[in-house]
N, C-alpha and C positions, 0 to 999 in steps of 0.2 A: 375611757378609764379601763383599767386592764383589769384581769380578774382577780389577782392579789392584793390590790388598791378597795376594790370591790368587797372583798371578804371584810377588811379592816376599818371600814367604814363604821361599821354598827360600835365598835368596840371604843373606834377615836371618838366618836359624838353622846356614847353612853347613851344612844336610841334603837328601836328596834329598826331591822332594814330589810327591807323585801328588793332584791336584785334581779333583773333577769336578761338575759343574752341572747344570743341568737347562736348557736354554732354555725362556722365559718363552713362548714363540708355539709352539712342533711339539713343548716337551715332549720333546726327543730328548734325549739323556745327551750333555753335554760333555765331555772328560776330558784334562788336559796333565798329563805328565809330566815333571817336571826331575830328571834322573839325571846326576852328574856336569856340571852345565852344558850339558845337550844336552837339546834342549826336544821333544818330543814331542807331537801333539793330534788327536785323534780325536771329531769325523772331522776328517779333515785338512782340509777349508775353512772351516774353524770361523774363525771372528773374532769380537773385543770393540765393545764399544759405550760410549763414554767419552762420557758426557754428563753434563749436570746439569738440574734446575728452577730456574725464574725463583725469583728470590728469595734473600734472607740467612739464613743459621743455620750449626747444625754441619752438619758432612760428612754424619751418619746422614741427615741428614734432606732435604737439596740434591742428593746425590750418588749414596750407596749403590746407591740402586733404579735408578741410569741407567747404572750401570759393571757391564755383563753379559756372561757369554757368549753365545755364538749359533750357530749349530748352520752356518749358510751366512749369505752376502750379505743373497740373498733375505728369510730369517728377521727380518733387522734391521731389512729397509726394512719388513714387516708391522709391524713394533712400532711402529715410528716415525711409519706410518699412521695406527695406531691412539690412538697417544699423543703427541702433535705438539708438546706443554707441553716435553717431554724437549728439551733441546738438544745438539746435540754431533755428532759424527762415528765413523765405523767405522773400527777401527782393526786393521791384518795382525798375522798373528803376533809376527813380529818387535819391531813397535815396541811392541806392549803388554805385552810379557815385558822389553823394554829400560827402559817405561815404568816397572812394575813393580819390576825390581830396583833402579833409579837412586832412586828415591823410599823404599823398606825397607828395602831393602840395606843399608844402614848405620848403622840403628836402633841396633843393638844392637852394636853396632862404638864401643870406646872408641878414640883417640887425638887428634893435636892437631885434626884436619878436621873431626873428630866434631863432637870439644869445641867448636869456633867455629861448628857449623852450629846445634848445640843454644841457644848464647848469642844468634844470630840470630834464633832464634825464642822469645827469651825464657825459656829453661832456665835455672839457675841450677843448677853442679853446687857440691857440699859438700867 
């Protein structure tokens, strides 16, 4: 599951959700907790990495591997040294846990916003 799938979780199930990751470069343990809507992440300089690869397909395969935690700044820009194909930017707490909810958040949420967002993307409910 990638890290903006991760953040959105707690918001789609309306439970609280303890995450935690591994950064891909220091191997250090990630960990955000949503309790109540109050976001918690240790270590606390920790930020996401929202990027993609060149190219067309589904999400698993453009995406997944480029939406990560990271342990600091620092960590992100090793990766992104390392792996230059990745496109994308770093992204603060804040916005990737906003990112997150706004995008799952309502998966699983029936009513009429639902219903027109699902018909937008070609749903068809029964």
């Amino acid at each position: 599951m990638c890290a903006i799938d991760a953040l959105g979780v707690s918001a789609m199930l309306g439970q609280d959700v303890t995450v935690s990751s591994t950064d891909p470069v220091d191997g250090q343990l990630v960990t955000v907790t949503d309790t109540d809507g109050a976001v918690t992440w240790e270590p606390a300089e920790a930020v996401v990495f929202v990027g993609r690869r060149e190219g067309e397909g589904p999400a698993a395969e453009v995406c997944c591997d480029a939406l990560d935690f990271f342990s600091s700044w620092v960590s992100t820009v090793q990766r992104h040294l390392a792996h230059a194909e990745l496109r994308g930017e770093i992204v603060r707490q804040a916005r990737a846990v906003r990112t997150g909810r706004r995008t799952f958040g309502p998966l699983l949420q029936t009513g009429d916003a639902t219903m027109e967002r699902l018909r937008r993307w070609g749903v068809k409910s029964s």
